[in-house]
Residue, then its C-alpha position, 0 to 999 in steps of 0.5 A: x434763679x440759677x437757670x433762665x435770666x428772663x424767667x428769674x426776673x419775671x418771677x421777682x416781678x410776680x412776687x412784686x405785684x399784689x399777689x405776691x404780697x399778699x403772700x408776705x403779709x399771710x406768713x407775717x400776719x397770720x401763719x407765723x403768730x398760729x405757730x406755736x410748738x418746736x415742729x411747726x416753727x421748723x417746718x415752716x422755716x424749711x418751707x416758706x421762710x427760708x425759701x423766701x429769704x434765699x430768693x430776696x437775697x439772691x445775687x441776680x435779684x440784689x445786682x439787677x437794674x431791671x428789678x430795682x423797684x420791685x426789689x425795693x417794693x419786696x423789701x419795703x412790704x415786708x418791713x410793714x409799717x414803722x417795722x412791726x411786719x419785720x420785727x414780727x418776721x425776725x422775732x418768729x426768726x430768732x426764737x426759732x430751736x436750733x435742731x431736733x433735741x438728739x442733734x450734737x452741739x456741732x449740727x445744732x450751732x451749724x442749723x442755728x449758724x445759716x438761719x442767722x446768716x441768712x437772716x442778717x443777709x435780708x436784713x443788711x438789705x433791708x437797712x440799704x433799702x430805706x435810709x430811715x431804718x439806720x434810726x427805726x428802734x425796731x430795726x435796732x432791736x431785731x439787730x441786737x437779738x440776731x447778734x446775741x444768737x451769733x454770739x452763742x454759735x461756737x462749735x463750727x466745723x465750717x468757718x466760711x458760715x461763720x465769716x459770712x454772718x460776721x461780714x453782715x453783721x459787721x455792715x449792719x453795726x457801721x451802718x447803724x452806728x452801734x458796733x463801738x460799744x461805748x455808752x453815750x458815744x459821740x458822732x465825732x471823736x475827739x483828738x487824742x490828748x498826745x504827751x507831745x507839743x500838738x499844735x491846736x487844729x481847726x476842724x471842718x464845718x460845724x466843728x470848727x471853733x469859729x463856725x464854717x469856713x465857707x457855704x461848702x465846708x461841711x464835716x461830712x464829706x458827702x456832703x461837700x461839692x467837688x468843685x469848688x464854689x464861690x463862697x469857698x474861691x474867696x474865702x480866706x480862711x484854710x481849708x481843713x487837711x487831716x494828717x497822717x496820724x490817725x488818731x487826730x482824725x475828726x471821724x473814728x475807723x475807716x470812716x475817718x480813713x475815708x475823710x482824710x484820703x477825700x479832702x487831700x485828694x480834693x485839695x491836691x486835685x480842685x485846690x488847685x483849680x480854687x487858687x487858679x479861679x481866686x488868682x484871676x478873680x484878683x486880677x480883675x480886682x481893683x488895686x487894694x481890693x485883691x482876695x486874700x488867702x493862698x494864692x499859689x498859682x502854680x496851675x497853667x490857664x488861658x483867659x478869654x474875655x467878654x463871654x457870653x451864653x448865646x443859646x442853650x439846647x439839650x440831647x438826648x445823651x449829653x443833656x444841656x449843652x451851652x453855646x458860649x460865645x467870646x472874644x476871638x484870642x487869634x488876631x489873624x484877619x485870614x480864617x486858614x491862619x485862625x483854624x491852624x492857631x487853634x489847631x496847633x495851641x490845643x485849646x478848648x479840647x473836648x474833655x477839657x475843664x473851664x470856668x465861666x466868672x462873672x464880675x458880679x461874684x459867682x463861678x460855673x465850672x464847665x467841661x468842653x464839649x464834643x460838639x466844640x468844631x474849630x471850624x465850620x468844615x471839620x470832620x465832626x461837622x460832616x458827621x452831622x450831615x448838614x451844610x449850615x454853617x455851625x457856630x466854631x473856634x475859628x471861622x469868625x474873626x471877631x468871636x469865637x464859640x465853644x459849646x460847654x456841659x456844666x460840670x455839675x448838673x445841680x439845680x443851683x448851677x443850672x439856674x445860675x446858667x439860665x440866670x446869665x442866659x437871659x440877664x435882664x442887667x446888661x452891665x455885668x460881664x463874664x470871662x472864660x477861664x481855662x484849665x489845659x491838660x486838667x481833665x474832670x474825670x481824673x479826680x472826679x468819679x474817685x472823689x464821688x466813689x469816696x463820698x459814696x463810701x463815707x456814707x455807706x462803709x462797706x469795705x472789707x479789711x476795715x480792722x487791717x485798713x483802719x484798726x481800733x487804737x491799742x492793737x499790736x504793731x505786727x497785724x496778722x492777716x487772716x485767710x481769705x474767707x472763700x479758703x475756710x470752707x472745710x475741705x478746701x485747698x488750692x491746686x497748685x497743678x497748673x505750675x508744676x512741671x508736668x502738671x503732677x499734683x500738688x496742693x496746699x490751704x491755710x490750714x495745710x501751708x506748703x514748703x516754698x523749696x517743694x514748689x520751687x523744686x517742682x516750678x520755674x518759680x524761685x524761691x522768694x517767688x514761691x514763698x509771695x504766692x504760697x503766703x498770698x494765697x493764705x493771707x486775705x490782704x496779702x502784700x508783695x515788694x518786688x524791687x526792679x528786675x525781680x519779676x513781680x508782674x511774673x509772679x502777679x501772673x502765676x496768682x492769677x493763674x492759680x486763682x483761675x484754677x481754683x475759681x469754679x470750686x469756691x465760686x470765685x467769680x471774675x477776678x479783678x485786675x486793677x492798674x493805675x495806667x492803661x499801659x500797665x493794664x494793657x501789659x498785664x492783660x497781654x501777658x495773661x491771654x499769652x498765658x492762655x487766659x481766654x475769658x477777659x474782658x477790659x473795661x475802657x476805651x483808652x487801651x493802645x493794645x490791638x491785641x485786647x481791642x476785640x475784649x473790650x466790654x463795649x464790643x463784647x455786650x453788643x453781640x449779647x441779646x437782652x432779655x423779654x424783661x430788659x427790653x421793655x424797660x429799655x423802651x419805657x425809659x426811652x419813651x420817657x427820656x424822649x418825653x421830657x427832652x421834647x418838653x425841656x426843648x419846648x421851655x427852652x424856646x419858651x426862654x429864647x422868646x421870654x423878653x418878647x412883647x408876646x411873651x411880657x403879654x401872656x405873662x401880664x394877662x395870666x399873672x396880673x390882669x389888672x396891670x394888663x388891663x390897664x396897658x392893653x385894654x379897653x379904657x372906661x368908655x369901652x374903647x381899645x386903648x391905642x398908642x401912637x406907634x403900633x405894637x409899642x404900646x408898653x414901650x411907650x408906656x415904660x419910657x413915659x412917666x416923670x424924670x428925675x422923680x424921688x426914689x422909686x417905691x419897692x416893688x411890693x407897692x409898685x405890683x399894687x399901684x397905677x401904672x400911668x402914675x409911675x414915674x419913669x424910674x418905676x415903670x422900668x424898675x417895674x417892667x425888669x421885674x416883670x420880665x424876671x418873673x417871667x424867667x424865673x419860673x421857665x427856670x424852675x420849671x426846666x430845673x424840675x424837668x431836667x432833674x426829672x430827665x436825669x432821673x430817667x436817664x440814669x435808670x436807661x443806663x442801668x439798664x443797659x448795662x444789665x448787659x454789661x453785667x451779665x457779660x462781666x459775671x461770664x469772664x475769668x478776668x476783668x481789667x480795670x484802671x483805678x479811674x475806670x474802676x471809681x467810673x463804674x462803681x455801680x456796676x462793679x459792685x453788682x458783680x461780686x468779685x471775690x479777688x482783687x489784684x493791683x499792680x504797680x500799688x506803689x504808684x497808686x494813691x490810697x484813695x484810688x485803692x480804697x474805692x478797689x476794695x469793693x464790699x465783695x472782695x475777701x481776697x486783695x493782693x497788692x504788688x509793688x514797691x513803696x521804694x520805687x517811685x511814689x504816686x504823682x500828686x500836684x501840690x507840693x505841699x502834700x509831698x512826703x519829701x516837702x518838710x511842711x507836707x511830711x505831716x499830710x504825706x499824701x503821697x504815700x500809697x496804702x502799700x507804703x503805708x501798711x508796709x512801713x507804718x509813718x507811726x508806731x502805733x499803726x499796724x505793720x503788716x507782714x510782706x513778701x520781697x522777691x530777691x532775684x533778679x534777671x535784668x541788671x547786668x551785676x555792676x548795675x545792680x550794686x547801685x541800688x543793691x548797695x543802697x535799698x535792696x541789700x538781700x537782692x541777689x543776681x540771676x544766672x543769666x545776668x552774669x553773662x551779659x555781652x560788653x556794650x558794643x563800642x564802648x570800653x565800659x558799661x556803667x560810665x558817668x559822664x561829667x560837665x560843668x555846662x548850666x542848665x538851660x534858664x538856671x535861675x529857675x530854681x523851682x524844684x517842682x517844675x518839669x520845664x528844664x532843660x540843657x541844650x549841651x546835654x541834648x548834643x551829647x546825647x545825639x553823638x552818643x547814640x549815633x555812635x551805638x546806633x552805628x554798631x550795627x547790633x541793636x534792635x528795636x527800642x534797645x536804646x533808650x534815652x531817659x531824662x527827669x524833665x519833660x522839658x528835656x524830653x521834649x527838646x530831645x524829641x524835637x532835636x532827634x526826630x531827624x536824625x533817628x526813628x523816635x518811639x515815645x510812650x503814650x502817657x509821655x506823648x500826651x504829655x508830650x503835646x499838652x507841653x507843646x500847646x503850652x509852650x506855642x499858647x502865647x504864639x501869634x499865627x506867624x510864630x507857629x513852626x511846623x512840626x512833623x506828626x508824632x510817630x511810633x515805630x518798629x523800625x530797626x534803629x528806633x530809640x525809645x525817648x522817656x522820662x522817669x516817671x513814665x519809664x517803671x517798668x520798662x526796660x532796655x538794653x542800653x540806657x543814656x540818662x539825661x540828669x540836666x540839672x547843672x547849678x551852682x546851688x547843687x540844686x537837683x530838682x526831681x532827683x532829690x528823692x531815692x525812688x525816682x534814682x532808684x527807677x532811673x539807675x534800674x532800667x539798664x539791662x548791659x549798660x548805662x551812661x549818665x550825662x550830667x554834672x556830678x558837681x551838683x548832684x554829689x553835694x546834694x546831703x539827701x539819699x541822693x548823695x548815697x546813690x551818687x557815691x555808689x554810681x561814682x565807685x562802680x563807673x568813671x567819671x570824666x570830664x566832657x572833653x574825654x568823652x572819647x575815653x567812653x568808646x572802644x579804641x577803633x571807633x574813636x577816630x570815626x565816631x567821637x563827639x565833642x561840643x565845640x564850634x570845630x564840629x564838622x558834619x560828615x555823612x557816612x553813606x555806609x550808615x545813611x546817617x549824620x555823625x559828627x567828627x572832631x579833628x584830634x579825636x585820635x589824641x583826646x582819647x589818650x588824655x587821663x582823668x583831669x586831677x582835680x576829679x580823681x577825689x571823687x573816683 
């Protein structure tokens, strides 16, 4: 199995056929009943049995996409009706002698041990294979005697073995629901009964007291749509939300981790799309009739009205594809004027998620597709090499088309498409709602991996994630289960200085001051690596500046350098950004690290663009096997596309006369006999208008008649006896019929395709996986990761380490823990910034959403524990650090981190070139741009006097003439100010923005010019980056961790009378904007209303104050050296006068007294606050 791929999978598939099985069913049924004495067992154990097992539970056989179904058939077989092959396979298994009867109690335990690893490793497959065996008694039972043998093992020199049986047996308990112990155990656990006031809560589905909130409420998870359905848009009860507090969970263990983590993730994610769609679903309400429940509509969408399906078609990728016709929203009679509204508001993008509503109560969520052109012309138009005219955005003036995928392919969705396709009731009307910037595969495959999980509970590290209730509050964390292995220890070569030797295991741990003596790491450095290489779930802080990425490295590096000896496969690199991915895998190939790989296709790094997995599986052949597979399943897939295309057109032409005849003569001759056959004499029935005889026939009969008959009697009755209203009650149910079953047999036909298609992907990427088996490192985001679950599953990483895990939710972390994981290592800190969510009423800061705090990283949580009767796990911190010059990093020394020490370096840094001070807080009192809008969760503020200041400031420092690319950055809270100091700057210095800040940067865009006219959209020059001298990088907090740069300018904004500061209310986003600078910083921004604030905020504002000088706007010259400020001052006022320098080549401004403002001392009314 370890030689030839292709030979291996021919192999399996011998083994699959007849000659094969009857293999199974001689050693089942025959030889193992005839074996009787100590010998024979043994011997045939050696011989054939264990040989079998071994090749069935090989990693080549188990990953492999091309063997599915021969695996399945292998495992099935040897199952044997209602488990009595198996149970005779595994009762010959476990009554098998230790060893020889001179063997020692330790060689006896170790032959007994790999029998039983061996054959709970079988079994563990068996259960996946066949969901049933999860309730087969004789499944139950081969498990309790397999178990009972691993319970007598004791003397082991070996752990490893030990651990892995563990880890099978462990599965297999969750998955059967027998590991807790307890007799008469109930599916659902009910809450802890706490000495405190507990608020009774309602629980989900079945459970909840009242019955199911809606048809989409359920107690599993996996069994709840993603998106939401109508019944749940309008239902006005809550939705269920598990707390923070474990022991309220409706689910016991990890299971009940799982369900919490989804439905707040969910809520956080679709909720806001559910309250989007109710709030348009009210507006369309008469007055008085309006939904209740919540109706927090804080989610930006665009309505399109009078929509409609105008065609469905399908593609052998994409699958069905909708063309939806609406009512054109640009009013401009000239096409140019249309094409650049669309251009320029971002609408419709492809990707983006919509919802088609139709007044008669039902919702279909859709995604645009990439077939959406906004005019007839564009360049994905030409790529189609065609010349018709294809329906578009804008070319129309009264309509315009966007082409849709539904968001979930499910035969209910479908048929409700195909329902409004070919409605027969013209009355009811649809309208497009729009989500800009909400992108479906941001929540969703994470959403799908948790539903995964839930049912199949795999996990590693479930005692330390989701520990029984009672444990001890400081867990310790085991080894990995790859560093048991007897002998074992890790070769620490690689980081000594000359390579010289030295090693170190679990079992024989190192003096973190001889690594340090002997590497260029510290000593907090040393000590997180030396404990993250003896800890199975190891966690490192590394507060800013102090190098965690760095040490991230080393472990990698180490990891690499032990990888052949314990078989450690590729080790997988997760970031919750591409950036940070791309960062990460550029410092390791400058490491010298050569096999990595990178899953996505949203890397900016040119560097990494040629270890793409897509690339690099184009340039691997396949195997004989795969090949054919490949084949068969195209053929197949092209099969049922041509047979859906064929029910497609049948559904275009289902109203037509031919069609309602076919129909009439295949299901009731009698009435197609009556319309258009020959009458009693024999004669053919004619009308008096050609071809239109059942049109006659439907508008004859009496008018104003009584109430028609059901149409039950109406199929039996005379046609010509009908009155008016019946023949037309009757002529629309004819023509649903007809629908109808076109409906269910492209709903069979397209379930039959996505079958097929599914097992095509499979198979290419069995490519992917042999490529991804080959390499050293894999990089993966947390989204991409959940995207490929199936394939990174197959591929048995051993380590797994994320970076940046403070800003990772736990959801995203947890689908990281894949079941071959024995080893994760987590850098971050829980004190920077947190991960992002929507709802505010999730947030951790929000007084209402402490409770669900979902905006707590796993990291956080195992570090600091929100109840006492949780686990806290050991950590390291990492205390130097080499990037604050030592007054900046007081700030928070002062604050959070009171062990941080400086660098030798940092002491050394140069004074700010032109400017008397370092560190300087620049005060005023001017209101924020809109200071009414006090909401504290949105990103659109802004302050115009700020921006000013700013662009005098950086002129001034650009002038000096001593700073190089992206030295200087300028960062703010606020998108909107980020946005407006980007418009105001973009002329007057080359801008750098980053990618995450200039997608959002365009989205803000769109949505500020959605509700423009053609007329009112301005020009704008194209988002550059550069690496021009003088660029100045511009960045908002949130996109800014983990960056740096020489001089740091901070926008604050918020300037109110409520001393209201908005985003800056918490410490983690103070602490990553005071952390960034490396010689200096200068704040713009009313102290005034940031000092007032009683929260963290308040402590950080006291420090900055005590280590800078706070001035008053109309000082500002104090802030420069004294030879600059006659030339380079800046002051806001009307006095302004723009001079051009050609020696710079750029604008300044210069205010008249400059030369006498800069002597004016602090006013007295601010010296209280120095």
């Amino acid at each position: 199995m370890d030689g030839d791929v292709g030979a291996a999978q021919e192999t399996i598939k011998l083994l699959a056929r007849e000659e094969g099985l009857s293999f199974i069913r001689y050693l089942a049924e025959t030889q193992i009943p005839n074996e009787h004495d100590f010998y024979s067992k043994l011997d045939l154990w050696h011989t054939e049995v264990q040989p079998l097992f071994k090749l069935i539970t090989h990693p080549k056989v188990l990953d492999s996409a091309v063997l599915e179904s021969e695996v399945a058939t292998i495992y099935n077989f040897m199952q044997g009706i209602g488990g009595r092959r198996m149970k005779t396979i595994f009762d010959y298994v476990a009554g098998l002698p230790d060893s020889g009867t001179n063997s020692s109690n330790a060689v006896a335990d170790t032959t007994s041990l790999a029998i039983i690893e061996l054959s709970l490793a079988v079994l563990a497959k068996m259960v996946d294979c066949n969901t049933t065996n999860i309730v087969n008694d004789n499944v139950k039972s081969v498990f309790c005697q397999l178990q009972s043998r691993l319970g007598r093992v004791h003397e082991v020199p070996d752990d490893f073995l030990k651990l892995q049986a563990q880890k099978y047996s462990q599965y297999i308990q969750r998955r059967l629901g027998v590991g807790d112990g307890l007799p008469g155990e109930t599916k659902y656990r009910k809450p802890v009964t706490h000495a405190k006031f507990v608020m009774r809560r309602d629980l989900p589905g079945h459970l909840s007291a009242e019955g199911p909130r809606h048809d989409n409420d359920h107690a599993e998870i996996s069994e709840i749509r993603i998106m939401p359905t109508y019944d749940e848009i309008i239902s006005p009860r809550k939705e269920y939300l598990p707390t923070n507090d474990p022991s309220l969970f409706h689910l016991p263990g990890i299971r009940g981790r799982l369900d919490r983590e989804f439905r707040l993730l969910r809520e956080d994610t679709v909720g806001q799309l559910r309250d989007a769609v109710r709030s348009q679903l009210n507006a369309s309400q008469p007055p008085g009739t309006n939904l209740s429940g919540s109706s927090k509509d804080s989610l930006r969408t665009y309505v399109y009205q009078d929509a409609r399906i105008d065609d469905i078609s399908i593609s052998r990728l994409q699958g069905l594809d909708f063309l939806v016709r609406f009512r054109q929203p640009a009013s401009s009679d000239e096409e140019q004027k249309r094409r650049e509204w669309w251009s320029h508001s971002k609408r419709l993008q492809p990707g983006g998620l919509v919802c088609l509503i139709s007044n008669g109560g039902s919702v279909l969520f859709c995604v645009v597709a990439d077939s959406t052109i906004v005019a007839s012309n564009d360049k994905r138009n030409a790529q189609q090499n065609t010349e018709d005219s294809l329906p578009s955005l804008a070319d129309n003036d009264m309509f315009a088309y966007v082409h849709l995928h539904l968001a979930e392919a499910v035969p209910g969705n479908i048929a409700r498409a195909i329902r409004w396709y070919r409605t027969v009731t013209p009355a009811q009307s649809w309208y497009i709602v729009e989500f800009p910037g909400v992108l479906l595969p941001s929540f969703q495959y994470t959403l799908e991996a948790l539903q995964q999980l839930s049912k199949k509970p795999d996990l590693p590290f479930t005692d330390l994630l989701a520990p029984a209730p009672g444990g001890r509050n400081q867990t310790e964390v085991p080894p990995p289960q790859y560093a048991t292995r007897r002998d074992f220890s890790f070769d620490l070569s690689c980081l000594t200085q000359g390579n010289s030797t030295l090693r170190c295991s679990p079992s024989g741990p190192l003096d973190p001051q001889e690594l340090t003596r002997r590497s260029i790491l510290d000593e907090t450095q040393s000590s997180a690596l030396l404990d993250t290489l003896s800890r199975s779930l190891a966690l490192i802080q590394g507060p800013p500046g102090t190098g965690k990425s760095f040490t991230g490295e080393k472990i990698v590096e180490v990891l690499l350098a032990n990888k052949t000896g314990v078989n450690l496969g590729p080790i997988l690199c997760v970031c919750y950004t591409n950036h940070a991915l791309d960062q990460l895998l550029e410092h390791l190939y400058d490491l010298g690290v050569k096999g990595i790989i990178r899953i996505g296709s949203r890397s900016k790094s040119e560097r990494l663009q040629s270890i793409n997995l897509r690339l690099v599986a184009q340039r691997e052949d396949r195997t004989k096997a795969e090949k054919h597979a490949l084949w068969q399943n195209e053929r197949a897939l092209d099969d049922h596309v041509q047979d859906i295309t064929d029910l497609l057109n049948q559904l275009r032409t289902c109203h037509s006369k031919r069609a309602l005849e076919k129909y009439l003569a295949d299901k009731h001759p009698e009435h197609h006999a009556s319309l258009l056959g020959k009458d009693e004499d024999g004669f053919q029935k004619v009308f008096r208008r050609q071809n239109r005889g059942l049109q006659e026939w439907k508008e004859g009969g009496r008018h104003g008649a009584s109430a028609p008959r059901p149409i039950g009697d109406l199929l039996k009755a005379d046609l010509w006896t009908m009155t008016n209203t019946e023949r037309v009650l009757l002529h629309d149910h004819w023509l649903q019929d007809i629908q109808s079953d076109l409906a269910a047999s492209i709903v069979n036909e397209y379930q039959l395709y996505a079958e097929r298609k599914g097992l095509r992907d499979k198979v290419l990427r069995e490519v992917d996986l042999r490529c991804l088996g080959q390499a050293d490192v894999v990089g993966v985001t947390t989204t991409g990761l959940a995207r490929n679950t199936d394939l990174l599953r197959k591929l048995r990483c051993k380590v797994m380490l994320c970076e940046e895990a403070g800003e990772v939710l736990e959801a995203h972390t947890l689908t990281a823990f894949l079941p071959s994981v024995e080893h994760a290592i987590l850098i971050g800190d829980h004190l920077q910034l947190k991960p992002q969510i929507q709802n505010y009423d999730l947030q951790s800061t929000n007084p209402r959403g402490a409770k669900y705090s979902l905006d707590v990283s796993l990291f956080e949580r195992l570090v600091n524990p929100p109840h006492e009767n949780e686990p806290r796990l050991p950590f390291n911190t990492l205390e130097t650090q080499r990037r604050m010059h030592p007054s900046i990093a007081n700030l928070v020394r002062q604050t959070l981190y009171p062990a941080l020490i400086d660098g030798d370096a940092v002491r050394d840094y140069p004074q700010v070139s032109g400017m008397k001070r370092r560190l300087f807080w620049l005060h005023h009192e001017h209101p924020e741009d809109g200071a009414s809008q006090l909401d504290p969760t949105t990103t659109s503020h802004s302050n115009k006097f700020e921006i000013e200041m700013i662009i005098a400031l950086v002129q001034h420092l650009v002038r000096q003439g001593e700073y190089g690319p992206d030295d200087i950055a300028v960062i703010t809270p606020y998108l909107g100010q980020l946005f407006r100091l980007r418009r105001r700057m973009d002329n007057l210095f080359e801008i750098s923005v980053g990618d995450r800040d200039l997608e959002e940067l365009e989205l803000h865009a769109a949505r500020e010019s959605g509700d423009q006219t053609e007329s009112d959209i301005p020009a704008r020059a194209p988002a550059r980056k550069t690496t021009l001298l003088k660029s100045i990088r511009l960045a908002t907090v949130d996109n800014f961790q983990g960056e740096e740069a020489k001089v740091i300018v901070i926008s604050l904004v918020r300037s109110n009378d409520k001393a209201n500061c908005g985003f800056l209310r918490t410490s983690n986003r103070i602490n990553v904007l005071l952390s960034r600078a490396r010689h200096g910083m200068y704040l713009i921004g009313n102290s005034k209303t940031y000092g007032h604030h009683q929260t963290t905020s308040f402590n950080f504002h006291r420090k900055v104050v005590a280590h800078s000088l706070v001035t008053v706007a109309c000082n500002a010259a104090t802030l420069a050296s004294v030879d600059a400020t006659p030339r380079f001052f800046t002051m806001p006022s009307s006095a302004w006068s723009p001079v051009h320098d050609p020696r710079r080549d750029a604008r300044t401004r210069v205010y008249e007294a400059a030369e006498r403002l800069a002597k004016r001392s602090v006013p007295k009314e601010l010296t209280g606050l120095l």
